[in-house]
N, C-alpha and C positions, 0 to 999 in steps of 0.2 A: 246339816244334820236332818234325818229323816224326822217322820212326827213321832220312831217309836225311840230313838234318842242314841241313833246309829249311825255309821257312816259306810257306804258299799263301794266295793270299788273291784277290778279284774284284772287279766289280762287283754290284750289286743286282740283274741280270739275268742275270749268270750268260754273259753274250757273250763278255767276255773274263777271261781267269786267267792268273794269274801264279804263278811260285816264286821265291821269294827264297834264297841259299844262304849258308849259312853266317848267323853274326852281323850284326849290323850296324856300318859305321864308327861311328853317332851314332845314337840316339834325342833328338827334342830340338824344343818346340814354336816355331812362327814367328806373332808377334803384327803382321804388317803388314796392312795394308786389303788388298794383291792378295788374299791368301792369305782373309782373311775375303772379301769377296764370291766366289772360286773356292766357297768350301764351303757358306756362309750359318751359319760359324759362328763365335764370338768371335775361336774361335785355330784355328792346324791346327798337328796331330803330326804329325812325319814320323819314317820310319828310311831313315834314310841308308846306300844301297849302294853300293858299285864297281859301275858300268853293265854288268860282265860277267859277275855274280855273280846278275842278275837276267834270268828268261826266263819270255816269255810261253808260253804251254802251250795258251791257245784266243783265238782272237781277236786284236786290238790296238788301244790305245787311238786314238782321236780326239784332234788337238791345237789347240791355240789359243794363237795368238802374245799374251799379256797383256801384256806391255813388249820394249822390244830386247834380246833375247838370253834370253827366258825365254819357257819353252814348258809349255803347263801338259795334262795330261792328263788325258781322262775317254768313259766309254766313251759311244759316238754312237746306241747304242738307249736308255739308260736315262739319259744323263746323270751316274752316277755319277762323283766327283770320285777317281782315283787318283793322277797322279802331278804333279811337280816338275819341271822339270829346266832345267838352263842349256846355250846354245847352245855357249858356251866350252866348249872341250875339259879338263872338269874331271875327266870320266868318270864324272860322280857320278849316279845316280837317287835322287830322294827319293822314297820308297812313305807317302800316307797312309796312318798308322794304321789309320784305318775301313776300309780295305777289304782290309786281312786276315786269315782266316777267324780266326784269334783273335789280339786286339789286347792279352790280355792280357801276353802274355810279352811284350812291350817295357814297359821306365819310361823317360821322358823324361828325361834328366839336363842336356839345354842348353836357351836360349831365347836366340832372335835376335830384330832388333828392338823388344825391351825398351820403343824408346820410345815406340811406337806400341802397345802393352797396353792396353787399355781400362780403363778406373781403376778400376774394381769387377771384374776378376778379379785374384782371388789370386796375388802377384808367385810 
C-alpha cells in the first residue's frame, strides 16, 4: 500500500492503470473454466472492491461479454487479463491479482467454485 492508502497496478503495456483504495472486501481464488481460459491459468486470484473505490488513472480496459451478465476485462493493446465483473448491480469489481504492481500484499483467504478445482491443485 502506497503512503496515500492505495494500491496500483496495470496492464503488461502499461496502456491502462488503475488505483485501488483502501483494502479489499475479499481476496479469494475462483477455480471455474470461465476464469481458467480468460487467464490461461489453473485458477485466478482476484481482490474484491466496491466498484467506487477503484479508478482508472490511464486508459480503460476492453470488455468481453463471457456468459449473461458477466463482463470480463483486459486491456485491447496487449491483451493483458485485469478485471471481473457482473452486470447485476452488485457494485462489486474483481481486480486480478497479476495485474497489480505488487500482488504480494494480498493472501487469498476464499475460494469459489471449489468444484470445478482441477484435481492436482492444492485444495
Amino acid at each position: 500500500m502506497d503512503l496515500c492508502g492505495s494500491y496500483t497496478g496495470g496492464c503488461l503495456c502499461g496502456a491502462v492503470r488503475f488505483r485501488a483504495i483502501g483494502e479489499p472486501v475479499s481476496v479469494g481464488w475462483c477455480h471455474c473454466s470461465s476464469c481458467r481460459k480468460h487467464t490461461g491459468a489453473p485458477a485466478s486470484c482476484f481482490a474484491d472492491y466496491n466498484r467506487d473505490n477503484v479508478e482508472y488513472t490511464k486508459g480503460r480496459p476492453a470488455y468481453f461479454q463471457s456468459s449473461p451478465g458477466v463482463m470480463r476485462g483486459f486491456c485491447a493493446v496487449c491483451g493483458s487479463t485485469l478485471t471481473f465483473e457482473e452486470a447485476a448491480a452488485t457494485g462489486m469489481l474483481f481486480l486480478h491479482l497479476g495485474s497489480f504492481d505488487d500482488p504480494s500484499s494480498f493472501e487469498p483467504v476464499t475460494s469459489s467454485h471449489a468444484g470445478e478445482r482441477l484435481p492436482w491443485m492444492p485444495a
